[in-house]
N, C-alpha and C positions, 0 to 999 in steps of 0.2 A: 355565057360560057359556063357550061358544064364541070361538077366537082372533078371528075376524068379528065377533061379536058386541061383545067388548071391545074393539075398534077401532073399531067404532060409537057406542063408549059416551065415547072420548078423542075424537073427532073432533069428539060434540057435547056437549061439556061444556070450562069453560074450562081444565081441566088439559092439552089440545092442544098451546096453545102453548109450553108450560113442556116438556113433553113434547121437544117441535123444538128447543126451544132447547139441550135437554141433549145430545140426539142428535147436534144441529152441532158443539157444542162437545168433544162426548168425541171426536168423528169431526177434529177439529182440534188436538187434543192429541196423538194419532197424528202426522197427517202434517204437521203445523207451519202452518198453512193457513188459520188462522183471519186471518179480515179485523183490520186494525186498526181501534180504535174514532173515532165518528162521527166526520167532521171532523179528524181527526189523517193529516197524513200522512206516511208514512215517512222519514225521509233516506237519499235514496240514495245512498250511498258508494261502490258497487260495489266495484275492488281499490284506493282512493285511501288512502293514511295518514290517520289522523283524528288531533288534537292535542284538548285538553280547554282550550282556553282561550279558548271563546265557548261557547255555549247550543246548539250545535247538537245535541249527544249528551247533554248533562246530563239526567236523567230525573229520579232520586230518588237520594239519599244520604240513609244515613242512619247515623249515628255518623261519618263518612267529612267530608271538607271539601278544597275547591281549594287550593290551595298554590300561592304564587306561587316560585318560586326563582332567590335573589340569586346571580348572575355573578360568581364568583370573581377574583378581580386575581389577572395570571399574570407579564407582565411590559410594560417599558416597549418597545413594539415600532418606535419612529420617535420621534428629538429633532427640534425643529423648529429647528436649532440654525446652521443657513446664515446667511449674512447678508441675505438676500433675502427668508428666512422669517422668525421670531424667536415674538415675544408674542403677536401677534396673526394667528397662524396657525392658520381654521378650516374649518368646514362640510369634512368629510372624507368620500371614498367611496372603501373597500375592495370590489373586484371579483373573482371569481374567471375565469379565463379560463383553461380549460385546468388544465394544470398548473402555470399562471401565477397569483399574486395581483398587481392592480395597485390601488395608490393613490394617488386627486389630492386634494390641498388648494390653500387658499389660502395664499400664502403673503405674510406683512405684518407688515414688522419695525414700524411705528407706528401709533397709532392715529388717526384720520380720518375721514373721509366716507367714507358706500359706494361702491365703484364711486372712489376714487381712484387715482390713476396710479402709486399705490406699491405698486399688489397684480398679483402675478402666479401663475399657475395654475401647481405644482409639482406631480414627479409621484416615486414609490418601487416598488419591485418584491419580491417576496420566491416562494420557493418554496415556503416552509411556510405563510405566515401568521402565526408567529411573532415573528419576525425582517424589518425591512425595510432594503433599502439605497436608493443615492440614485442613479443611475448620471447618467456628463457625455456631455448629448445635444447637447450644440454647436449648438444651435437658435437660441439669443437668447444678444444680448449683455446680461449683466447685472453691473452694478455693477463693468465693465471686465471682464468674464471670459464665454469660450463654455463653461469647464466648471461648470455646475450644469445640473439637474436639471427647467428649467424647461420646461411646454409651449402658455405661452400668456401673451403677456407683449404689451405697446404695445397693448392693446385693450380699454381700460378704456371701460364700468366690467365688462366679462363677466369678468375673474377674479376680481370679488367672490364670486361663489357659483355657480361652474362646476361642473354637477353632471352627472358621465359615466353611462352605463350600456352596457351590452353588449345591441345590440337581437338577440333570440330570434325576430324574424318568420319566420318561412321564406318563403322567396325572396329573400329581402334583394342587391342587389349588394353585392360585398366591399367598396365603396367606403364604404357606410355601414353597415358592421356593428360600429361604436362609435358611436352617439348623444349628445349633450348638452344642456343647456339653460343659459340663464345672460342675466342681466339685473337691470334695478333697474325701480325704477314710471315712471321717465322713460323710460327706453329700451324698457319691456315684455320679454319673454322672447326671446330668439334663439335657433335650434338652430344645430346644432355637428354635424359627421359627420367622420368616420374610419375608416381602414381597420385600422391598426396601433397604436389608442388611445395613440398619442406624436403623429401631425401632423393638424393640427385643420387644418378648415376651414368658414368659414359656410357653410351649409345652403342661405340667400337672406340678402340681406340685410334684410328687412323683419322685424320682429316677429312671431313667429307667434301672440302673445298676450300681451293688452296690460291686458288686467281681470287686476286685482289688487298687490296690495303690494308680492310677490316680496323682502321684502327682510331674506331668510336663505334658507338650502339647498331651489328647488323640485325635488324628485324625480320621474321619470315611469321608465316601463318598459313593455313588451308581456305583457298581461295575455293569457293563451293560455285561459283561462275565459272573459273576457268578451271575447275575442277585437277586442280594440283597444288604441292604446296609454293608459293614464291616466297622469294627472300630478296632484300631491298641490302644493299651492301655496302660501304664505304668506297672508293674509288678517288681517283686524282686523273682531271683531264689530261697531265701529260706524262700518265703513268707512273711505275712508282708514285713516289712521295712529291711530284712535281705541280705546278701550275695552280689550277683550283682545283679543292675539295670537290667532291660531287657526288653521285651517287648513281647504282648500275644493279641490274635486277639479274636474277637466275631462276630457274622452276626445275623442280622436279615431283616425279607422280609417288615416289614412296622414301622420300627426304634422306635419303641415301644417295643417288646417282643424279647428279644435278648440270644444268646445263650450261655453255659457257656462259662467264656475266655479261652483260649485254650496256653500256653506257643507256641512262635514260634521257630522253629529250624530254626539255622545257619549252619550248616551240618558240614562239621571235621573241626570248627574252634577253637581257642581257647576263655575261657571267657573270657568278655570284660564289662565294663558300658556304656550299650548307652542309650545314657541319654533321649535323644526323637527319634522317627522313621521315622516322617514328609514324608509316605508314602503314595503316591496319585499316579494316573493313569495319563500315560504320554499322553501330550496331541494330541502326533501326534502317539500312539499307545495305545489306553487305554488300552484294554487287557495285557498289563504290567505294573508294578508297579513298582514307581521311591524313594529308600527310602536314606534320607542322614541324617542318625542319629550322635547326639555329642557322639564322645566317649571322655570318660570322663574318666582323669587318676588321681585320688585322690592320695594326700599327694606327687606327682611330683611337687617338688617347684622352677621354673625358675628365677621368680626374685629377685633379691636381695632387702634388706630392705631401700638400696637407692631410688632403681628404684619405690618400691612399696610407697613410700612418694614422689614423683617429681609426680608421673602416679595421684594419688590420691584416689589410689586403698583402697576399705575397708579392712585393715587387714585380715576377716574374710574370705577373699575368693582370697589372695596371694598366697596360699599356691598348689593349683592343675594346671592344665593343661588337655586342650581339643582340640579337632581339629572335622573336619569332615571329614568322610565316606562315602562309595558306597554301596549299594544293591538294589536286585531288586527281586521281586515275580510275581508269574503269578495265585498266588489264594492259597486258602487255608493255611496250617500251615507251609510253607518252603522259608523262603528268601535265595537266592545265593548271597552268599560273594566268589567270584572270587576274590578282591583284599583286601589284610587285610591291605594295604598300606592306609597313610593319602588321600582325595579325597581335604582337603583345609586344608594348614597347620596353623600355625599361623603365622608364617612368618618371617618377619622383622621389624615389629612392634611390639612392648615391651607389647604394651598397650592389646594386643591378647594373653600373656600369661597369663593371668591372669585368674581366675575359670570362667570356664564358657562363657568363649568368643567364642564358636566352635558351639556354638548354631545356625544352618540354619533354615529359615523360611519355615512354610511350602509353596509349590508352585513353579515348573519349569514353565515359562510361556513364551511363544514368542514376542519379542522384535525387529523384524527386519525379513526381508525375509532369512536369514540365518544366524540368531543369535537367541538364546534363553539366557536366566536370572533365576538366580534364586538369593538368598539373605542370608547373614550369619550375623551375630551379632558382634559388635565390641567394643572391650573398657565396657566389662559386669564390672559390681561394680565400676566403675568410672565417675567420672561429666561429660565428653567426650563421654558417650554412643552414637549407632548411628547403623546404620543400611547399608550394604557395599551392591552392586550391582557386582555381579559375570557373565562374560560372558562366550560361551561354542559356537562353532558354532551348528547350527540344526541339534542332532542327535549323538551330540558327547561328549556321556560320554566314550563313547569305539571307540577301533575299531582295526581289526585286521591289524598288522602292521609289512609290508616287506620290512628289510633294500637293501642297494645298490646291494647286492652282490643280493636279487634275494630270493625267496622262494614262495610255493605255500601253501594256502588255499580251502581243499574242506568239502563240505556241510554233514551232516547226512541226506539220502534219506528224500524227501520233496514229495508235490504233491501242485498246485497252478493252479489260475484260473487266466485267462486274455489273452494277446495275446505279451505282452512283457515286458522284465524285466530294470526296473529302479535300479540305482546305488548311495549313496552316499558317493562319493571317493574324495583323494587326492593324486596329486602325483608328486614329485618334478620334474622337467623340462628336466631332464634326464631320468626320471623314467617312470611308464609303467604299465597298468591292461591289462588284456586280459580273457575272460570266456570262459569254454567249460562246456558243458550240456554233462551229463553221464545217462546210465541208473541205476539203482538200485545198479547194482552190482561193477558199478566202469567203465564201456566200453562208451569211446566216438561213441556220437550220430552223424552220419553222416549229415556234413551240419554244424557241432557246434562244431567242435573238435576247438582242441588250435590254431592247423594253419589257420583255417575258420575266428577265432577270428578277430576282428578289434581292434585293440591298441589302449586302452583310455588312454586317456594322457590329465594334467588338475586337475580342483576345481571345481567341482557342488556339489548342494546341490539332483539333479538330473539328471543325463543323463540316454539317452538310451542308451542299449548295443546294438553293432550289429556284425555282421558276413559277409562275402564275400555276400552271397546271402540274405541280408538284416534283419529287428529285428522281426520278426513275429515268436513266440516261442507257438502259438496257437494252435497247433497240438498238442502238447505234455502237456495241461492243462491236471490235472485229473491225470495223470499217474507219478507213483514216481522217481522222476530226483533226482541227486546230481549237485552242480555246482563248476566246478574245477576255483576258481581264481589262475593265474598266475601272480606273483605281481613283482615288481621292485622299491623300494625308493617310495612307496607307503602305501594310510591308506584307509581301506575301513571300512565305521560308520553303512551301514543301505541298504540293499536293499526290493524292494515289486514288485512284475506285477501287472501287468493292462492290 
């Protein structure tokens, strides 16, 4: 039988197809080129950092499991210890600016009604983030003195929960390149602008939004993804002041005309009080959104009536318990709770069970070439208040994590631009990474299989991967790859190309 002949003989018989099918597919194991399968489509990353703490890159693990990791206590970084501040000094936001951190709270030596005439907006500065001091801005006269620290005082009830942020628009006039928001359900929200985030001024005077509760820290920012500003806002599942706490988003394109608030979904979790959202864009991946809301367990009473007279705690707020939480959104109305486990408990300090001590500030902000911070509340409703500094290495609110015995991690088809891929690993001294590059459908890419791999082994906050025939992964930009880690006593936090 002639080659004609036996092409005649595959073409009409059903072994054809099978035939094509193998032909596509060896021809795609080559040059990485094979389609992803039906309906699946790639995420495309191109050169962004990707974190592991939502479903976007989760494919299959298997031995392997997400790993939530609790934020170290480093030090007490601000007492609230003024006389204009005291016990009841909250909703906090650490900002970076520059080579500047700034932060404002509320400051409120009693306890009261929201939005009463005894709270005023205080502000701290620090170079490291570390360490904050208080400096005397001779603005307001308080409690017979221009030296404290105050930036917004006689304007109740907005320094109940004045919540600043540094707007990122381009084009902005310098006059409003500090933003804020602040208000109660009577007065609705009011914006606040500034040039030099120490003198505030209204925006307008009118409300710029008036649905909703408002009454704890509403956060907004300039989302450079969805290209507007949002705002994350106080809400109650059964309206007014009813049911659970919760939280509901709104967008607008010039922080004036804003859209109705919209309830957020937590997807099949169970309900919860979270008391604030303190949800902002991470700074080493803004297109995601970093949220560590208090949840908040009313009428959980941990201390005893001893503890809660030696502590010096107000009666009025012995009685609950709070801690903080993990999530994270990539836009619109859907936050992912992966972990319904505490993110900071209260601890071993008495003085953290008490209501309202789980309060984080808003702001994850970097503190070190491979440290980041961020900030919780401590000692709420007693003369001890004070503000704690929590450390996290760069990148490590997650990470997917392979005990000794071994297990593997691979990707949901991606597609990326650049010419090679960066890792943020860790791996105990015994232990071991290794990468192979597949194509769509699961089949290692010649040149990148697991035994091509070169064995990372180590702590960076970045390595390059590489392979027997070196890291140039540039050929295969554009085209949807999966990535198989092979792990061993290992934690991988973040990877990106470039």
């Amino acid at each position: 039988m002639n080659s004609s002949m036996i092409l005649r003989f595959f073409c009409a018989s059903a072994l054809w197809p099978v035939l094509v099918a193998f032909k596509a597919g060896a021809l795609a194991s080559v040059v990485g080129a094979q389609t992803e399968p039906s309906g699946v489509t790639p995420a495309a990353i191109g050169s962004r950092l990707e974190l592991f703490t939502d479903d976007l890159l989760i494919g299959q693990l298997k031995g392997c499991l997400l790993k939530l990791h609790e934020p170290r206590s480093a030090n007490v970084a601000l007492r609230f210890d003024a006389p204009w501040e005291g016990a009841f000094c909250g909703y906090v936001t650490v900002l970076q600016d520059g080579d500047l951190f700034r932060c404002y709270y509320r400051g409120n030596p009693t306890a009261g009604r929201d939005g009463a005439n005894t709270e005023v907006t205080c502000y701290a500065e620090s170079r490291d983030g570390i360490k904050f001091t208080k400096p005397a801005l001779g603005l307001f006269e308080i409690q017979g003195t221009r030296s404290n620290n105050v930036v917004l005082a006689g304007q109740a009830p907005f320094s109940h929960n004045f919540a600043p942020f540094l707007d990122t628009r381009p084009g902005l006039p310098i006059g409003e390149r500090f933003k804020a928001l602040a208000g109660t359900s009577a007065s609705g929200l009011l914006g606040f602008v500034s040039a030099d985030g120490i003198r505030w001024r209204r925006w307008r005077e009118q409300a710029l939004i008036t649905k909703g509760a408002f009454d704890s820290q509403n956060v907004a920012f300039w989302s450079a993804s969805e290209q507007c500003y949002v705002l994350y806002l106080r809400t109650w599942t059964g309206g007014g002041f009813r049911d659970f706490r919760t939280i509901s988003r709104a967008t607008s394109t010039n922080f004036l005309d804003w859209s109705e608030p919209e309830e957020m979904s937590f997807g099949d979790t169970p309900r919860e009080h979270l008391y604030t959202s303190q949800t902002h864009p991470y700074f080493r991946a803004p297109h995601l959104y970093i949220a560590t809301p208090m949840r908040f367990v009313p009428g959980r009473r941990v201390l005893t009536e001893e503890q809660t007279r030696a502590l010096g705690v107000n009666p009025a707020y012995a009685s609950d318990a709070a801690e903080a939480v993990f999530m994270t959104s990539r836009g619109g109305n859907r936050y992912v709770r992966t972990f319904l486990e505490a993110f900071i408990r209260p601890g071993l300090d008495p003085g953290n069970w008490a209501s309202r001590a789980g309060l984080t500030a808003l702001g994850v902000v970097p503190t070190g070439p491979v440290e980041m911070s961020l900030y919780k509340q401590a000692h709420y409703a007693q003369p001890t208040c004070h503000l704690v500094r929590y450390a996290l290495r760069t990148d490590g609110f997650v990470s997917v994590n392979a005990p000794f015995n071994g297990g593997e991690f691979i990707t949901k088809p991606l597609t990326f631009a650049g010419g090679e891929l960066i890792i943020n690993f860790s791996t105990g001294a015994a232990g071991s990474l290794r990468v192979e590059l597949q194509n769509a459908i699961g089949e290692p890419l010649p040149g990148f299989r697991v035994n091509d791999a070169v064995e990372q082994v180590g702590d960076e906050i970045e390595r390059v991967v590489t392979w027997k025939n070196g890291r140039d992964v540039s050929r295969l930009a554009g085209q949807p790859v999966k990535l198989r880690f092979v792990m061993k006593d290992a934690d991988l936090f973040s990877l990106r190309f470039r």
